[in-house]
N, C-alpha and C positions, 0 to 999 in steps of 0.2 A: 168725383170725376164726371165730368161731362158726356151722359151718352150720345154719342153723336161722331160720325165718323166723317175724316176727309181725306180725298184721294182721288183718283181714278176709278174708272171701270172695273178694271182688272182686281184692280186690292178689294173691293168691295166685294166680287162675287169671290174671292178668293175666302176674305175673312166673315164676310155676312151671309156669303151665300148659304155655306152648312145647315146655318140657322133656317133660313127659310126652307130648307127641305126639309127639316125638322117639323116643320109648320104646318105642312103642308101632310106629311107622314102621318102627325097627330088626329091634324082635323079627318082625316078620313080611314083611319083604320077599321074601325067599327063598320062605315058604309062598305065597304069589301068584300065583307064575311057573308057566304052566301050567295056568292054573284058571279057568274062565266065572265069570260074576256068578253068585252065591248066591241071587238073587231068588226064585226060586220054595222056597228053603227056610224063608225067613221067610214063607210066605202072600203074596206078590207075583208078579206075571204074569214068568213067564220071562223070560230074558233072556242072550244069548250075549255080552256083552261082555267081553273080555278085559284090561282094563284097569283094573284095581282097587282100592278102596281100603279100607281096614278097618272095619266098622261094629261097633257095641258092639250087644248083645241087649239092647232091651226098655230102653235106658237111652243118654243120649250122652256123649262122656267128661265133661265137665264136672261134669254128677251122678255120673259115678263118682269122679268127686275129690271131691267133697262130701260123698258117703258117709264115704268113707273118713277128711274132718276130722272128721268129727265124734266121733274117739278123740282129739283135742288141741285139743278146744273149752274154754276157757274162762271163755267168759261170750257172752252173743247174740252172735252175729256177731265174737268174735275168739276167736282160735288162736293158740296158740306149737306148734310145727311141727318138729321134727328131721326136718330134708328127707332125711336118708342113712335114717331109718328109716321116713318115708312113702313113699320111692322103694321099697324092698322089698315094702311092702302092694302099692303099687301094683302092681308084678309079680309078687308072688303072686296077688292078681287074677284079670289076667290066665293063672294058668295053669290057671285052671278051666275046666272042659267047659261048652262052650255060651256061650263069652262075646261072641263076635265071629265075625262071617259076612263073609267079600269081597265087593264090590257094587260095580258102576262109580259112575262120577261121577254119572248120571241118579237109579238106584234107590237111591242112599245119600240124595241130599236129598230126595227120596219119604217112605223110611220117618224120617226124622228128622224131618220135618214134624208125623207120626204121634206123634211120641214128645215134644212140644211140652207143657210140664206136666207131664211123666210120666203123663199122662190115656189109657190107651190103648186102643182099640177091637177088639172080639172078631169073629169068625164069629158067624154066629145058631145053626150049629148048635153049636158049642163053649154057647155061651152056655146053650143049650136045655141040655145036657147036664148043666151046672152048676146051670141049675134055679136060673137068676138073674131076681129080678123086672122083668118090664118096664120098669118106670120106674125104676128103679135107677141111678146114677151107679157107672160101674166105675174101679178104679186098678188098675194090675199093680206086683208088684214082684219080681224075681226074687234069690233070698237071696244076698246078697255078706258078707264079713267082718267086717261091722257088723251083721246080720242083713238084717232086710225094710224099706223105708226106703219113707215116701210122702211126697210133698207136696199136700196137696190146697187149692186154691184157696180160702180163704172164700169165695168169691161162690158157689162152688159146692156149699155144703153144705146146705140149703134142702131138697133132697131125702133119703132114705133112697143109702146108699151101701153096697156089696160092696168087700170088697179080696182082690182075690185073690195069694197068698204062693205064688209058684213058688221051685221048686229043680230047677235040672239042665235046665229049660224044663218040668218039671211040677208041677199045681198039686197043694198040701197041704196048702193051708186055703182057706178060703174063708171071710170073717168078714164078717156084714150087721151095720151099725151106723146108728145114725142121731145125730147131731152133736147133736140137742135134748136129749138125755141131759145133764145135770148135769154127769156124771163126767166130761165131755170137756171143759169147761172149762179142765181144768188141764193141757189140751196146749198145748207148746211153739209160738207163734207167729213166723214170721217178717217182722218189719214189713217188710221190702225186699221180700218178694214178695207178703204179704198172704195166707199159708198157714198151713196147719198144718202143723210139721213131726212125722213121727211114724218111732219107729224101733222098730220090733218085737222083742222076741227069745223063744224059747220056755223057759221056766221054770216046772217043777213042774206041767207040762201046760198051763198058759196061754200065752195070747202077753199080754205085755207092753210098753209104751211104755217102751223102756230111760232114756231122760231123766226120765220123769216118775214111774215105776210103776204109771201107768191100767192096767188089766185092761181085753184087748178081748171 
């Protein structure tokens, strides 16, 4: 039988997903033992709990699998999938710097609350720093093997929006856009979530929407 799965989103993280929590469980039970909750490294009140569980940066696994279909998409919403060769991404991944912080049970559904949308909220002073406009709608994304990936709400574009492009947990771009532009039109929608999907990568000194080839 052919490993290799086809479907949607949905069936994917439904029947693949397990697996890569599994993965993910494995690779790091051993680094755990011995270690207080991480909270205070991601901007969160301290916290000594020694009972841990793994948290992704700035993304929760789901959207890191989503990222990473989006190299075996072939048409909205389905994928054919060589699972022995997504399993690999996926652990390559993971072996980057900064991808995942330990957090007990309390502060992991904390920051994951936070990271609902991928919509995620700054310090004022970071933010001052950035010389981001007050009224600005912000998204983070931090570069994985697909490049910078966002999803941003339609309902929430209405406003002037900042996307800020980390790497390594710093940022390296910072691009102010605003969705009434024309050109943005011919970004990739996702009806199931009622987003824009947008996936960045750098070319010829631009960032570019690797689906569509909008210039941000």
């Amino acid at each position: 039988m052919k490993n290799e799965y086809s479907g949607n989103l949905r069936g994917f993280l439904t029947y693949v997903g397990p697996k890569m929590a599994n993965i993910i469980s494995n690779t790091y039970r051993s680094k755990k033992k011995g270690n207080a909750c991480q909270a205070a490294k991601i901007e969160m009140d301290k916290c000594y709990v020694k009972t841990l569980q793994v948290s992704h940066f700035e993304v929760t696994r789901p959207q890191v699998i989503e990222n990473i279909l989006q190299d075996y998409r072939q048409a909205d919403d389905f994928y054919v999938v060589d699972l022995q060769n997504f399993e690999s991404k996926f652990k390559e991944y993971h072996l980057l710097p900064n991808v995942v912080y330990f957090l007990c049970n309390s502060c992991h559904r904390k920051y994951e609350k936070t990271l609902k949308d991928k919509i995620l909220t700054i310090s004022t002073e970071e933010k001052g720093k950035l010389n981001i406009p007050k009224n600005d709608s912000i998204a983070f994304s931090n570069k994985g093997k697909q490049g910078w990936v966002f999803n941003i709400p339609i309902s929430k574009i209405s406003k002037p929006y900042t996307l800020i492009l980390k790497e390594n947990s710093e940022v390296v771009k910072k691009i102010s856009i605003n969705f009434k532009d024309p050109k943005f039109k011919k970004l990739k929608i996702r009806k199931d979530r009622n987003s824009f999907v947008i996936m960045l990568i750098e070319s010829n000194g631009n960032f570019v929407d690797k689906s569509t080839s909008v210039i941000f």
